[in-house]
C-alpha positions as semicolon CSV with decimal commas, in nm:
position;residue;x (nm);y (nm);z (nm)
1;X;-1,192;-6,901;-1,234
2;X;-1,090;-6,957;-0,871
3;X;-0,692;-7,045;-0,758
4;X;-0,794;-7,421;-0,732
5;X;-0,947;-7,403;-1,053
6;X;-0,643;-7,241;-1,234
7;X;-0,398;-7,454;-1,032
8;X;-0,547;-7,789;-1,153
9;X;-0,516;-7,648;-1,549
10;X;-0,146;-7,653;-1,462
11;X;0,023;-7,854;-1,686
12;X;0,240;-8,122;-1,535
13;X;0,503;-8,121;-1,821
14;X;0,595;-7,792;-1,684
15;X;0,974;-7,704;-1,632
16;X;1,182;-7,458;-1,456
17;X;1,546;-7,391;-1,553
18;X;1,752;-7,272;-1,302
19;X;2,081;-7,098;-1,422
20;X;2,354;-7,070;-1,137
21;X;2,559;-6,755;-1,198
22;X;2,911;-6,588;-1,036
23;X;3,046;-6,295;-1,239
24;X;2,872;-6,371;-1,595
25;X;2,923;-6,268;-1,938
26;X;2,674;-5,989;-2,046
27;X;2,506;-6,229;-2,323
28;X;2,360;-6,414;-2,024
29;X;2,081;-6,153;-2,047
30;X;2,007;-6,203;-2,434
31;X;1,999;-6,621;-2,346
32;X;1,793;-6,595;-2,015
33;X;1,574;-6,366;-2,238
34;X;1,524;-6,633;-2,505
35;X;1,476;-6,890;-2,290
36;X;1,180;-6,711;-2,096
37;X;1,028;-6,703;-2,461
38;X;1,044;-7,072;-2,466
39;X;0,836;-7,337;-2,367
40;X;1,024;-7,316;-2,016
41;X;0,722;-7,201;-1,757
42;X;0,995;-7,025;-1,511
43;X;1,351;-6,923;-1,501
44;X;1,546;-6,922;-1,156
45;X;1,871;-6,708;-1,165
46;X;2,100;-6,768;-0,869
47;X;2,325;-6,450;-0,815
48;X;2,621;-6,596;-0,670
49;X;2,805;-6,365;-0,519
50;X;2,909;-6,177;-0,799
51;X;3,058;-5,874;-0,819
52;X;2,888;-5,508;-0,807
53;X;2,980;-5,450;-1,135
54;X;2,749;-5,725;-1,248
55;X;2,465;-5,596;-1,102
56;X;2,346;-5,409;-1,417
57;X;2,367;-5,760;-1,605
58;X;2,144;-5,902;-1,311
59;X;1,873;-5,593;-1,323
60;X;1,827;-5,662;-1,640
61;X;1,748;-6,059;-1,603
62;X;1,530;-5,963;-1,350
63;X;1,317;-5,739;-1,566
64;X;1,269;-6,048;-1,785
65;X;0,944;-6,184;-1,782
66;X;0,848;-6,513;-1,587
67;X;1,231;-6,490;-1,432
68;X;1,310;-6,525;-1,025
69;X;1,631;-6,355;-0,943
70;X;1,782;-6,519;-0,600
71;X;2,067;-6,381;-0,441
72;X;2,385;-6,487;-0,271
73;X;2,526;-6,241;0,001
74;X;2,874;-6,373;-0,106
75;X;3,022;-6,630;-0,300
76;X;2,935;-6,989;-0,187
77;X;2,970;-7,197;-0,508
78;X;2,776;-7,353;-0,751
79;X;2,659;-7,656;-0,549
80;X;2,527;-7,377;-0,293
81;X;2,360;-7,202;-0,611
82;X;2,210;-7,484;-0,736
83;X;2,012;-7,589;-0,439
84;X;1,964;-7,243;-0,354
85;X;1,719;-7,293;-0,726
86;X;1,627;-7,645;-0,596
87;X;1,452;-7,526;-0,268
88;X;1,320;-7,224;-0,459
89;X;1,158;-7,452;-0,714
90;X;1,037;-7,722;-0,475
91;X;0,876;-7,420;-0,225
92;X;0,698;-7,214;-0,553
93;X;0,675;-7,494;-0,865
94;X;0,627;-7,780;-0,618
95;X;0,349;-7,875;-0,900
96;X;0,629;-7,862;-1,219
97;X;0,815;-8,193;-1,345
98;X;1,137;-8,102;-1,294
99;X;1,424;-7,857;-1,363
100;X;1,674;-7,799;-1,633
101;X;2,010;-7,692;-1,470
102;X;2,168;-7,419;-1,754
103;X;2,554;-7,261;-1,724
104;X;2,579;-6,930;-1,720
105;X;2,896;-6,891;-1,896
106;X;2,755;-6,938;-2,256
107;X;2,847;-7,300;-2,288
108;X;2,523;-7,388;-2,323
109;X;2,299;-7,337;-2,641
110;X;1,914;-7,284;-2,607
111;X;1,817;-7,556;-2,850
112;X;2,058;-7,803;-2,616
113;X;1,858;-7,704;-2,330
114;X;1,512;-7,748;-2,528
115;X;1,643;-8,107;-2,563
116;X;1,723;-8,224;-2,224
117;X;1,383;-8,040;-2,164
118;X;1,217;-8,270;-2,409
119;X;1,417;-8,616;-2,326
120;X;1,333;-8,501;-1,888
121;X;0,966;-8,480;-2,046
122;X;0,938;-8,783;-2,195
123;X;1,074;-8,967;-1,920
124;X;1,011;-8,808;-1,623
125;X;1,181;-9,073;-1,358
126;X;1,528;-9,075;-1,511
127;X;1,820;-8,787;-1,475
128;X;1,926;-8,640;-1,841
129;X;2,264;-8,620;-1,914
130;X;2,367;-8,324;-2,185
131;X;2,639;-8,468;-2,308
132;X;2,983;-8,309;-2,508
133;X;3,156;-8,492;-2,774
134;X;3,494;-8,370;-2,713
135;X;3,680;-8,308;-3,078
136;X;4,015;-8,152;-3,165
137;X;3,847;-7,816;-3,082
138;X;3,806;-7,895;-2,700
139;X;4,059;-7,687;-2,484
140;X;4,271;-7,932;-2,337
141;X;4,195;-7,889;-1,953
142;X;3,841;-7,964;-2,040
143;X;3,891;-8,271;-2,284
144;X;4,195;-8,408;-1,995
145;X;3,972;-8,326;-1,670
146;X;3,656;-8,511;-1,795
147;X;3,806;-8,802;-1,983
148;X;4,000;-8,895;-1,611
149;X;3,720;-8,806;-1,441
150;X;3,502;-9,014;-1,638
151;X;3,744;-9,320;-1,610
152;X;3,780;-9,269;-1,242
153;X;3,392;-9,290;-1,207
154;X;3,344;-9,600;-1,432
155;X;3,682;-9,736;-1,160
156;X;3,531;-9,691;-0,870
157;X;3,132;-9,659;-0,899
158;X;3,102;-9,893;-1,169
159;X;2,885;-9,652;-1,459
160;X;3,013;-9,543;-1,779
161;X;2,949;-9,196;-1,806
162;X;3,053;-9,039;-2,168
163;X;3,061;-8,684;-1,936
164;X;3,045;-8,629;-1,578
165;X;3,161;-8,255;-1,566
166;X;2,802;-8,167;-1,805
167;X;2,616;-7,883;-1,588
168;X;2,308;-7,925;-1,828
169;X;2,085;-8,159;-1,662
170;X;1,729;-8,271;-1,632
171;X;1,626;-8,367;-1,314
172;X;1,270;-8,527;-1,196
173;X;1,091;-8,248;-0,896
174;X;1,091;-8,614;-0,653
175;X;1,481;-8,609;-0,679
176;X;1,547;-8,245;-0,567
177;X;1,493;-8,305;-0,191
178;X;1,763;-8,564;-0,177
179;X;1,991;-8,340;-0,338
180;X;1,933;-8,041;-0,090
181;X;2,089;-8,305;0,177
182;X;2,411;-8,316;0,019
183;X;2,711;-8,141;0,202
184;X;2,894;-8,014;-0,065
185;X;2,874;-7,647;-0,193
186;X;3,136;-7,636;-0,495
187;X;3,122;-7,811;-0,840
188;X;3,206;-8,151;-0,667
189;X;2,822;-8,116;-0,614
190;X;2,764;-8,177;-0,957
191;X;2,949;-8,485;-0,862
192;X;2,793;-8,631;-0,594
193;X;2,473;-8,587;-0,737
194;X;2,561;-8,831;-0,983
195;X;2,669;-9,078;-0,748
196;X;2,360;-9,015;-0,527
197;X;2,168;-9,104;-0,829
198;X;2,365;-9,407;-0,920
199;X;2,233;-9,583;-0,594
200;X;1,879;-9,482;-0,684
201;X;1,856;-9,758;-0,915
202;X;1,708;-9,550;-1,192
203;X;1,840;-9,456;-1,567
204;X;2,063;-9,192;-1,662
205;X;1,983;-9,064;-2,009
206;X;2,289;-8,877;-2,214
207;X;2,142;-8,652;-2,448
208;X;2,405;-8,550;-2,687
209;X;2,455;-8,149;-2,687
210;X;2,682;-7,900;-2,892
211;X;2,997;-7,824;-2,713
212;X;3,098;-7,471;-2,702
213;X;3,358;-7,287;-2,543
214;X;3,455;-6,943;-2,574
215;X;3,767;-6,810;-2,581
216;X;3,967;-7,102;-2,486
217;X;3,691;-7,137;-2,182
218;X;3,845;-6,829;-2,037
219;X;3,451;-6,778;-1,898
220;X;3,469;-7,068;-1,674
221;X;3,545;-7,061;-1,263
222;X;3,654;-7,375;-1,247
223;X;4,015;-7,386;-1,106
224;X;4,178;-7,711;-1,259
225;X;4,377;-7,770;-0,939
226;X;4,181;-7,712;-0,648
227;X;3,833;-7,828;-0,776
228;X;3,964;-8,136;-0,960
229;X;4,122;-8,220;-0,608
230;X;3,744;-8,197;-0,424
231;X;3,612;-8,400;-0,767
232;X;3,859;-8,636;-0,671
233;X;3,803;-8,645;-0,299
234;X;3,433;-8,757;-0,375
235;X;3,553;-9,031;-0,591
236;X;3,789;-9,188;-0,366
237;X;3,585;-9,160;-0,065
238;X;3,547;-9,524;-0,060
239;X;3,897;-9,591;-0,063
240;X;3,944;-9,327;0,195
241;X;3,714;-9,500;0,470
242;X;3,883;-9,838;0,354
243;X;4,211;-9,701;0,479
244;X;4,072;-9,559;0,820
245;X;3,875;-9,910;0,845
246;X;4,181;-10,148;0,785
247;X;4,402;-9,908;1,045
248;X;4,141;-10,040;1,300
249;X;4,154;-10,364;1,197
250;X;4,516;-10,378;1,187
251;X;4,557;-10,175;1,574
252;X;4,275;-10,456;1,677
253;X;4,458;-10,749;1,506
254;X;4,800;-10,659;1,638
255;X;4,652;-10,598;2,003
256;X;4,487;-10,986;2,008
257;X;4,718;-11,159;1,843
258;X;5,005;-10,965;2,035
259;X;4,832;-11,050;2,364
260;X;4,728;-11,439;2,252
261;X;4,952;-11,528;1,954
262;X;4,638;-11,665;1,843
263;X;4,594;-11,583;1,458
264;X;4,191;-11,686;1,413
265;X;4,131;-11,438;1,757
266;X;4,338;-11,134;1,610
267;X;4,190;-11,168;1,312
268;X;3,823;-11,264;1,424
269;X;3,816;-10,904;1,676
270;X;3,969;-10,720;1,433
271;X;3,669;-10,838;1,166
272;X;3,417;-10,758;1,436
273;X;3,511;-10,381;1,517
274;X;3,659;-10,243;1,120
275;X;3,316;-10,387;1,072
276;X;3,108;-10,186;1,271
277;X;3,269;-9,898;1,177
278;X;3,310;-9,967;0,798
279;X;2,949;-10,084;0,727
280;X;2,825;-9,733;0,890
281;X;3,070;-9,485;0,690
282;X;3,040;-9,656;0,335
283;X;2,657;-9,701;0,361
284;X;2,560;-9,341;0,449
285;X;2,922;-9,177;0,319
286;X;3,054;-9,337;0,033
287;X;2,730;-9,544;-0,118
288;X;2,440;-9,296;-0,005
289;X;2,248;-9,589;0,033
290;X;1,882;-9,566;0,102
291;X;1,807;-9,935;0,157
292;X;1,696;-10,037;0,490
293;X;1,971;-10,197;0,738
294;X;1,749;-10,528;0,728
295;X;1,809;-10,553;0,352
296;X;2,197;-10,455;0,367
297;X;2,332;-10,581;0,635
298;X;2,295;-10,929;0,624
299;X;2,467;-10,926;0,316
300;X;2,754;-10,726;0,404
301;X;2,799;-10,936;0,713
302;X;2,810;-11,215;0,487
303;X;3,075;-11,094;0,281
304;X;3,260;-10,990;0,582
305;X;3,236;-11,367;0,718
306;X;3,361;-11,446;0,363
307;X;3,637;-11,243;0,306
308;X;3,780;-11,266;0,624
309;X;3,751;-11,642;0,638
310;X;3,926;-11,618;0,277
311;X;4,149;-11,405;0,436
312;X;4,252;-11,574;0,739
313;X;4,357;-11,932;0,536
314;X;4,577;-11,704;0,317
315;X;4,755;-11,568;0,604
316;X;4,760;-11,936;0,764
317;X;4,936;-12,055;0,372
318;X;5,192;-11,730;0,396
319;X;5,276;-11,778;0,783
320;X;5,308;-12,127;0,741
321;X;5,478;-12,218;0,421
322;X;5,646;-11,925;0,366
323;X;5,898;-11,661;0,525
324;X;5,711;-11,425;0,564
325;X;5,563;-11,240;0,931
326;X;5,207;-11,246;1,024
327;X;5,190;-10,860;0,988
328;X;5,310;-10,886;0,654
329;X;5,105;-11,134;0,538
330;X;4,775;-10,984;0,623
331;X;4,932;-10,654;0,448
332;X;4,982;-10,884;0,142
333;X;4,647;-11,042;0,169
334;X;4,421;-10,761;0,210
335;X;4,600;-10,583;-0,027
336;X;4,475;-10,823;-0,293
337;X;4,091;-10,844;-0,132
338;X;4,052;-10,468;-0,105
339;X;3,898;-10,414;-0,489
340;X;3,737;-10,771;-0,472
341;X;3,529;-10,602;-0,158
342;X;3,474;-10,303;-0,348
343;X;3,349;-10,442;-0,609
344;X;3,101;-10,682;-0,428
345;X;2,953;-10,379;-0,162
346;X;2,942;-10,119;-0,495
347;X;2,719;-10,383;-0,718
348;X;2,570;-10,587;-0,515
349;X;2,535;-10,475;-0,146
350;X;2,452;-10,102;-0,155
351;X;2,330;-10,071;-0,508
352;X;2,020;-10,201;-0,693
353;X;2,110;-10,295;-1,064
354;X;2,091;-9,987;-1,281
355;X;2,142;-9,913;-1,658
356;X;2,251;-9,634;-1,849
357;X;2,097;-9,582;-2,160
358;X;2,062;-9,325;-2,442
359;X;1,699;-9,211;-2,563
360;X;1,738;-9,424;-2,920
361;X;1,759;-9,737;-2,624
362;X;1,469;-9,624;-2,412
363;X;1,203;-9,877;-2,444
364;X;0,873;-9,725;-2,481
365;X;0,601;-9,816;-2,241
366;X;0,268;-9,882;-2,416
């Protein structure tokens, strides 16, 4: 049998796991060892910079059969890690499904994995969510960290997620080049994957896993602090470019209507330029939108038209009939449209409609 001939048996239900790793326990060899004795066809095992006193832990993975080792001169995160398995899977299993993204700090059991393996098989277009139910015996900063986090992402990107922090994922082989593209390197990866999904348009799946933590989660890198703070960052991103976009439109405003007194001018520039600039940064920054200018910008132009003309009679009412200074009352009154644009760009503009479901609510295609 030829290479062509052997390459076209491949099955296409194939998956690689890819397991980032800094500094791991030791059991990481007994799991990576069961889980090459799976139905997995390939393991990918980022080193991450660990330490040299790891390297006997990683020697022995790396004697494991059907196993790639990879290796990190130094530590550069596990966003880094995972797309360092991404590109390693798209360049050598370009012909498998997809890949199952595994922990290497034991929180993750094998027959977990075997699931999101199964629910990623049996719906190959849609990112699988593993899932923790967080009970009395969750360590705090875990249970606090991903119930805010969670709430924060349904706030401001509209998606209920039951657990955003989960680093057991399916994910379909057309989804990992997108993800290579993203800038970030530390666990707020995990992060912006999710949103870059979100504006995909296509289902997450939560597949309900086994939550384990060992030793109070001693095992895990994740500094509550400084990596919530980047988690963070990503989520208010959109209320970050707001802020520089409405200091332009105030420096524009004040300019006109300093140099005309004429309210509908000041407020009409200052529209035209925050607009230029705003409609760039959310679209590619804060969105990751992939639709075609043609298709978004007509109707975020016609929400600017909207809101501003909404906005300019309320400053009219609050200059006229009230006490109150034309600087202050556009603070007031943009104040109170800021979440109503949100809202509109997140779900309507920059987004197609999207649901989340769980496999029990999957439909199934005859």
């Amino acid at each position: 049998m030829n290479l062509l001939q052997k390459a076209s048996r491949v099955s296409p239900m194939q998956l690689t796991a890819i397991i980032p790793a800094h500094n791991p326990p030791a059991e990481l060899v007994g799991f990576v060892t069961r889980l090459a004795a799976s139905d997995f066809a390939h393991i990918i095992v980022v080193n991450d910079g660990s330490p040299s006193s790891c390297d006997p832990i990683f020697q022995a993975i790396e004697r494991v059969e059907k196993v790639t080792l990879l290796r990190h001169a130094v530590n550069l995160g596990k966003g880094a890690a995972l797309k360092t398995g991404f590109n390693h899977a798209c360049c050598y299993f370009g012909d498998h499904l997809g890949v199952v993204t595994i922990d290497a700090d034991g929180q993750h059991l094998l027959e977990d994995a075997l699931k999101v393996a199964d629910v990623l098989k049996s719906h190959p277009e849609n990112l699988v969510m593993g899932v923790r139910t967080f009970g009395k015996n969750v360590p705090l900063r875990s249970k606090v960290g991903n119930i805010l986090t969670s709430f924060l992402f349904r706030l401001l990107v509209g998606q209920k997620l039951t657990d955003t922090q989960s680093g057991l994922r399916g994910i379909p082989k057309s989804f990992l080049p997108r993800l290579l593209k993203i800038g970030s390197n530390g666990f707020e990866f995990e992060l912006d994957t999710l949103l870059t999904w979100k504006y995909t348009g296509r289902q997450i799946i939560e597949q309900s896993i086994q939550p384990v933590y060992i030793k109070g989660n001693e095992s895990s890198h994740f500094n509550p602090i400084m990596d919530s703070m980047k988690i963070y960052f990503v989520l208010f991103r959109f209320t970050l470019a707001s802020l520089s976009s409405a200091l332009i439109d105030y420096a524009v405003f004040i300019l006109i209507y300093g140099l005309t007194s004429n309210l509908l001018a000041g407020q009409a520039c200052a529209r035209l330029v925050s607009m230029l600039y705003n409609y760039s940064v959310v679209k590619k920054m804060v969105f990751f939108s992939g639709e075609q200018v043609s298709r978004t910008f007509p109707k975020y132009l016609a929400l600017v038209i909207f809101s501003g003309t909404i906005s300019y009679l309320l400053i009219k009412v609050l200059s006229t009939y009230f006490p109150v200074p034309v600087i202050a009352a556009k603070a007031i009154v943009e104040s109170l449209v800021f979440l109503a644009n949100f809202a509109i760009q997140r779900d309507f503009i920059f987004v197609k409609d999207t649901d989340l479901k769980t496999p029990g609510q999957l439909e199934t295609k005859g």
